[in-house]
Each structure stands twice: as C-alpha cells, then as structure tokens.
MMTF fields as JSON, N, C-alpha, C and O atoms, coordinates in Angstrom:
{
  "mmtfVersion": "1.0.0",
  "mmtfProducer": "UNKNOWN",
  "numBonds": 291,
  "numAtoms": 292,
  "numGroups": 73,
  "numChains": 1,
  "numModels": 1,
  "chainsPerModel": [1],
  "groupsPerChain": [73],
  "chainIdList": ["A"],
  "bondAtomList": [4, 2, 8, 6, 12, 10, 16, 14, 20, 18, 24, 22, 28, 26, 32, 30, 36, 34, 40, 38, 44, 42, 48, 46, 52, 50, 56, 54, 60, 58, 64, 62, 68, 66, 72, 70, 76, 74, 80, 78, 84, 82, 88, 86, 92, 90, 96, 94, 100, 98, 104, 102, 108, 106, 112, 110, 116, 114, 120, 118, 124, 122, 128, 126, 132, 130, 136, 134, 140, 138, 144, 142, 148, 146, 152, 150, 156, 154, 160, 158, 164, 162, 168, 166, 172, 170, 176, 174, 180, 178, 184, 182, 188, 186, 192, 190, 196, 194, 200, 198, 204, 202, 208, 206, 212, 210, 216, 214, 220, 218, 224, 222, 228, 226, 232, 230, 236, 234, 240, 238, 244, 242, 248, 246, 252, 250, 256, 254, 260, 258, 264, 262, 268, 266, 272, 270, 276, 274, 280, 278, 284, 282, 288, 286],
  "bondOrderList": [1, 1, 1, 1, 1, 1, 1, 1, 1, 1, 1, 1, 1, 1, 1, 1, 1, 1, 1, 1, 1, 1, 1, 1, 1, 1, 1, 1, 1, 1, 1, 1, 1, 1, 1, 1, 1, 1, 1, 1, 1, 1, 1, 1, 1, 1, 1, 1, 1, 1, 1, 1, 1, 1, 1, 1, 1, 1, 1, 1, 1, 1, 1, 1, 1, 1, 1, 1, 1, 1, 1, 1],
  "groupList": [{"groupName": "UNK", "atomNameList": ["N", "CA", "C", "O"], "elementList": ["N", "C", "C", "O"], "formalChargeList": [0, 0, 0, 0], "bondAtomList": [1, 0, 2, 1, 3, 2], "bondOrderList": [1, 1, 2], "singleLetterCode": "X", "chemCompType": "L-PEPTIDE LINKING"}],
  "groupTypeList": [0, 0, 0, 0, 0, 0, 0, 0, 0, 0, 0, 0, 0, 0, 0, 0, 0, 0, 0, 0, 0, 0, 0, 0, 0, 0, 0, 0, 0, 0, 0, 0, 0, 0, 0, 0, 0, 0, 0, 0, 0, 0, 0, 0, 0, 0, 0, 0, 0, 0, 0, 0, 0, 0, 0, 0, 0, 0, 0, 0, 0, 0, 0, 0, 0, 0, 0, 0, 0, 0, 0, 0, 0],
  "groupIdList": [1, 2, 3, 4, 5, 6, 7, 8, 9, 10, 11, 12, 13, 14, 15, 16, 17, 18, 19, 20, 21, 22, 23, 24, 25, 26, 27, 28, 29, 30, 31, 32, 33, 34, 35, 36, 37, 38, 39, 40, 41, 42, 43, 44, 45, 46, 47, 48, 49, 50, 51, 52, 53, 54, 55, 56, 57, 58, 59, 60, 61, 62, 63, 64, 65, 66, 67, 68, 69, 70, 71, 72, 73],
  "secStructList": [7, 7, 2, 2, 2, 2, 2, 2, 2, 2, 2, 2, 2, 2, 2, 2, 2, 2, 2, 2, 2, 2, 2, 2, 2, 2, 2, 2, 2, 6, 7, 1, 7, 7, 2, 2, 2, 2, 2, 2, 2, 2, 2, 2, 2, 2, 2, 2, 2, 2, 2, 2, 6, 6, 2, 2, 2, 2, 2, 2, 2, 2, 2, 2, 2, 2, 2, 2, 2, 2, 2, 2, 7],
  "xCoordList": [41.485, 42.478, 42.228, 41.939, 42.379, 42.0, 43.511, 44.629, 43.221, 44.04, 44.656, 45.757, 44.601, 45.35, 46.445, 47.539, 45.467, 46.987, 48.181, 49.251, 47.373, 48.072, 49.446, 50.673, 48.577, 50.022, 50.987, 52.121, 50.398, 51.406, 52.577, 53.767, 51.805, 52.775, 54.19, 55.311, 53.588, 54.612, 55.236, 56.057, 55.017, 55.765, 56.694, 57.726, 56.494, 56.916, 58.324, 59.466, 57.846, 58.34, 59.891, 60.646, 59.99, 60.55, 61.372, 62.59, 60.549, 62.086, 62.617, 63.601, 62.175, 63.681, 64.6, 65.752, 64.001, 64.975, 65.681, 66.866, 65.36, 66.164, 67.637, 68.856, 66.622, 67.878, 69.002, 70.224, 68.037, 69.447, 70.464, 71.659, 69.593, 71.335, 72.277, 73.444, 71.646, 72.163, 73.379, 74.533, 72.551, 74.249, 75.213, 76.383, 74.328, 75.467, 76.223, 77.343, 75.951, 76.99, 78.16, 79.267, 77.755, 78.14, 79.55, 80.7, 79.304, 80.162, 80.884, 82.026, 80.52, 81.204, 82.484, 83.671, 81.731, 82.626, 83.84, 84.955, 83.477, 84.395, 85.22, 86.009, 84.961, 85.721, 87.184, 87.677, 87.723, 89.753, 89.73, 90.676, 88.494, 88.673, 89.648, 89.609, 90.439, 90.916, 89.946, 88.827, 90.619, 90.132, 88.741, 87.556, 89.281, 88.714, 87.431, 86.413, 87.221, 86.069, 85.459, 84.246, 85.809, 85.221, 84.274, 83.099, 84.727, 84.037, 83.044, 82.039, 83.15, 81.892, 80.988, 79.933, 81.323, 80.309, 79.683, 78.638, 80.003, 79.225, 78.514, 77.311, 78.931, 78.25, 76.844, 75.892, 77.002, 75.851, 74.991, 74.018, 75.621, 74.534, 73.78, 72.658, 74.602, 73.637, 72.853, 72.339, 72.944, 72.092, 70.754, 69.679, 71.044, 69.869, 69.132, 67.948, 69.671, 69.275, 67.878, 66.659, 68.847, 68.028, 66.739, 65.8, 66.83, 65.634, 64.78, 63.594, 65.206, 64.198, 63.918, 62.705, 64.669, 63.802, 63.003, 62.364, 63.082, 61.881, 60.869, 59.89, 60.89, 59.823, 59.041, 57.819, 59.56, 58.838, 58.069, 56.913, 58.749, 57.918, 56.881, 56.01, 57.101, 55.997, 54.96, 53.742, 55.595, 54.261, 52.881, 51.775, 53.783, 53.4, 52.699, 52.083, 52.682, 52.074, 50.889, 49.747, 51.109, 50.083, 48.809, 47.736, 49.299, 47.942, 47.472, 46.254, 48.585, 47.954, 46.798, 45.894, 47.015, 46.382, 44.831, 43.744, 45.268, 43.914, 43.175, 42.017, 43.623, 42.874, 42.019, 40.869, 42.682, 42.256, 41.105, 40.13, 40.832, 39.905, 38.679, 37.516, 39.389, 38.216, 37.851, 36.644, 38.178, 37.371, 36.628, 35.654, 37.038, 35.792, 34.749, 33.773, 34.504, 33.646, 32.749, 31.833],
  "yCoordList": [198.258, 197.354, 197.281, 198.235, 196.039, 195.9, 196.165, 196.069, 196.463, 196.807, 195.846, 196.085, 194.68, 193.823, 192.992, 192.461, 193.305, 193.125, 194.491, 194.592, 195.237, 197.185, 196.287, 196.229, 195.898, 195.67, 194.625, 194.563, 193.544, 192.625, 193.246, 192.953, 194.477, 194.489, 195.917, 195.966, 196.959, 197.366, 196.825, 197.523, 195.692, 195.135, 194.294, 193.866, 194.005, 192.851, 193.781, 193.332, 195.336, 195.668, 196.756, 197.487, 196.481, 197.133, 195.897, 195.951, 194.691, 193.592, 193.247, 192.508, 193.626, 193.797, 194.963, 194.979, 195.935, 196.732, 196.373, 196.587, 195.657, 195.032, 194.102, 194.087, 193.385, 192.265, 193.077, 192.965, 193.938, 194.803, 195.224, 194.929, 196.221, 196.63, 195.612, 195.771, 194.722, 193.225, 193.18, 193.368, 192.717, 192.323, 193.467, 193.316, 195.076, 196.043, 195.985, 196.451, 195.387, 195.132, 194.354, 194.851, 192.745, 192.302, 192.858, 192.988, 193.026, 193.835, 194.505, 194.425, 195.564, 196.704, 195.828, 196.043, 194.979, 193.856, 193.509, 193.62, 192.992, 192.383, 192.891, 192.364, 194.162, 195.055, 195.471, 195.83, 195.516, 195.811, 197.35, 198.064, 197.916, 199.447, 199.49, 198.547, 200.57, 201.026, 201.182, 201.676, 200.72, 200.962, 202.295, 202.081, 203.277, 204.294, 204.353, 204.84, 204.062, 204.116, 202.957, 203.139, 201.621, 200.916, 201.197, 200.875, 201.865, 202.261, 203.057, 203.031, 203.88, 204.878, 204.516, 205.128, 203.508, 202.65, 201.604, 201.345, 200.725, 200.17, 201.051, 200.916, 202.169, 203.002, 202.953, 202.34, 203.929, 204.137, 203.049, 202.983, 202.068, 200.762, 200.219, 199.718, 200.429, 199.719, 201.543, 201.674, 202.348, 202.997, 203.144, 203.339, 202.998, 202.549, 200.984, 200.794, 200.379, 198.726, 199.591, 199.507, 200.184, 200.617, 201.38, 201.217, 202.148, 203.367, 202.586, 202.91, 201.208, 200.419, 199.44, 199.249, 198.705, 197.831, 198.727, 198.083, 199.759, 200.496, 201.175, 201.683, 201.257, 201.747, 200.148, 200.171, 199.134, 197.55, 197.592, 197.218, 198.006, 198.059, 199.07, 198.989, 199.983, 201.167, 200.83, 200.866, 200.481, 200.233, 198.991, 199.253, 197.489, 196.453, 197.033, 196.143, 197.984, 198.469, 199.348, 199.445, 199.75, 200.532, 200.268, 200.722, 198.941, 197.69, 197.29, 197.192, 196.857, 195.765, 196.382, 195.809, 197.979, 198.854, 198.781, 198.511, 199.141, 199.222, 198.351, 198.691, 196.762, 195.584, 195.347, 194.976, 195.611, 195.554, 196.664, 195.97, 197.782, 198.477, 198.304, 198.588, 197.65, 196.99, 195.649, 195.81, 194.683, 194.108, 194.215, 193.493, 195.25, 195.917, 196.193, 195.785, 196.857, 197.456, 196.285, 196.649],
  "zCoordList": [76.347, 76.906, 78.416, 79.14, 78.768, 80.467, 81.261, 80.756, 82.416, 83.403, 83.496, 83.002, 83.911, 83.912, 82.267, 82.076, 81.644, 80.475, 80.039, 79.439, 80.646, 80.462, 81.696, 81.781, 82.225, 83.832, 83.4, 83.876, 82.213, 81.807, 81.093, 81.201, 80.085, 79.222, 79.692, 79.186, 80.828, 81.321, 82.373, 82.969, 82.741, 83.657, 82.657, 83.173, 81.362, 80.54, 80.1, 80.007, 79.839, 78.933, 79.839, 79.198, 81.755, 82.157, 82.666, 82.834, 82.916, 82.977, 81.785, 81.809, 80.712, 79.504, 79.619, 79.185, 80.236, 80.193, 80.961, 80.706, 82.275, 83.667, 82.828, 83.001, 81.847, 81.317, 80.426, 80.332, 79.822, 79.252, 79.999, 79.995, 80.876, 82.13, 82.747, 83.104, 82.785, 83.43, 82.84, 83.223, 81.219, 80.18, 79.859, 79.507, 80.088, 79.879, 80.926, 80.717, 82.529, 83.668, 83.162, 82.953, 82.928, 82.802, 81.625, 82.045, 80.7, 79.72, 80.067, 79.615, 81.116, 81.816, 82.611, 82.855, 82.799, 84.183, 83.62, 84.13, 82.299, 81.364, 80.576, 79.793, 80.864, 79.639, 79.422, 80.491, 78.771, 78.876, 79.228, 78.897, 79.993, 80.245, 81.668, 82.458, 81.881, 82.792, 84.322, 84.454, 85.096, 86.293, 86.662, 86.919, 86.582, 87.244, 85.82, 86.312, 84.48, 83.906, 83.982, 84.088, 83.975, 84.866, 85.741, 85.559, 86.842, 88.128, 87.861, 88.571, 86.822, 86.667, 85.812, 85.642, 85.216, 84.249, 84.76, 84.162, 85.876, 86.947, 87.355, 87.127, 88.037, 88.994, 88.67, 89.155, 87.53, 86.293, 86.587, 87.338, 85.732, 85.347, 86.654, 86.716, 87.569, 88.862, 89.504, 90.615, 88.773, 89.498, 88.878, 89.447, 87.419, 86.633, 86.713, 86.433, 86.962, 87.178, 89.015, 89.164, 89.81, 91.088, 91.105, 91.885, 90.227, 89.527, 88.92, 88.985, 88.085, 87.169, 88.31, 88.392, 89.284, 90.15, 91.499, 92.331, 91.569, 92.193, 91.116, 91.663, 90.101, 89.184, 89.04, 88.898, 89.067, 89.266, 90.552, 90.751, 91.21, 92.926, 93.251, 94.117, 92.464, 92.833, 91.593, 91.768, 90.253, 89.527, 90.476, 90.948, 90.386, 90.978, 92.416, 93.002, 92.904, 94.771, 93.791, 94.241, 92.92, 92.551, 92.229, 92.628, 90.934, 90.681, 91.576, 91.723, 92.647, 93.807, 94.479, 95.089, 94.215, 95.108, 94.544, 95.054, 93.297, 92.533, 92.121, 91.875, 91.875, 92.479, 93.354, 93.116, 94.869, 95.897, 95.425, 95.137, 95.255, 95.245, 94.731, 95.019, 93.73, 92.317, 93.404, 93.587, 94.04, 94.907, 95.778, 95.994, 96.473, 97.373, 96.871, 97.501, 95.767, 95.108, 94.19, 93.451]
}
C-alpha cells in the first residue's frame, strides 16, 4: 500500500470520527439533561473533538514532512 493512500484512509477515517463528536455535541446541546451534566458532557466532547483535530494536524505535518523528503531525494 502506498503512502499516500495509507494518508487518505487515516485521515478519512479520523474526520468521521470528527463528525461523530460533532453530532454527539450537538445532542449533548439538545438534551433535556440538567445543567451541571450538560456541562460535563460538552466538556468531554469538545475535549475529544481537540485531541482528534490535533491528531489531524500532527498526522497531516508528518506526511507533509515525509513528502517533502521523498522530493528531495
């Protein structure tokens, strides 16, 4: 398998997870829960939504990296 489809498919396969937390926000947002679990169920979800859009940024810097390398060469 080439590097570049290896990069399609975990990049493919970590903005679904992105869309999942999205709609579990959204839900959370919407939910008939009480205030204070509310709050800790956002918390959560956007701290995982934060961990998964820097695991996008450090994968994506990583290829870019190793692209670039593979062109020099």
């Amino acid at each position: 398998m080439n590097t570049e489809r290896l990069f399609n498919i975990v990049i493919g396969e970590l903005s679904i997870d992105k869309l999942k937390l999205e709609t579990e926000l959204e839900t959370a947002l919407n939910s008939s829960d009480d205030v204070d679990t509310k709050v800790i169920k956002i918390k959560s979800i956007l701290g995982r939504i934060s961990t998964l859009e820097n695991s996008i940024a450090k994968f994506s810097n990583l290829i870019n990296n190793n692209n670039n390398i593979q062109k020099e060469n």
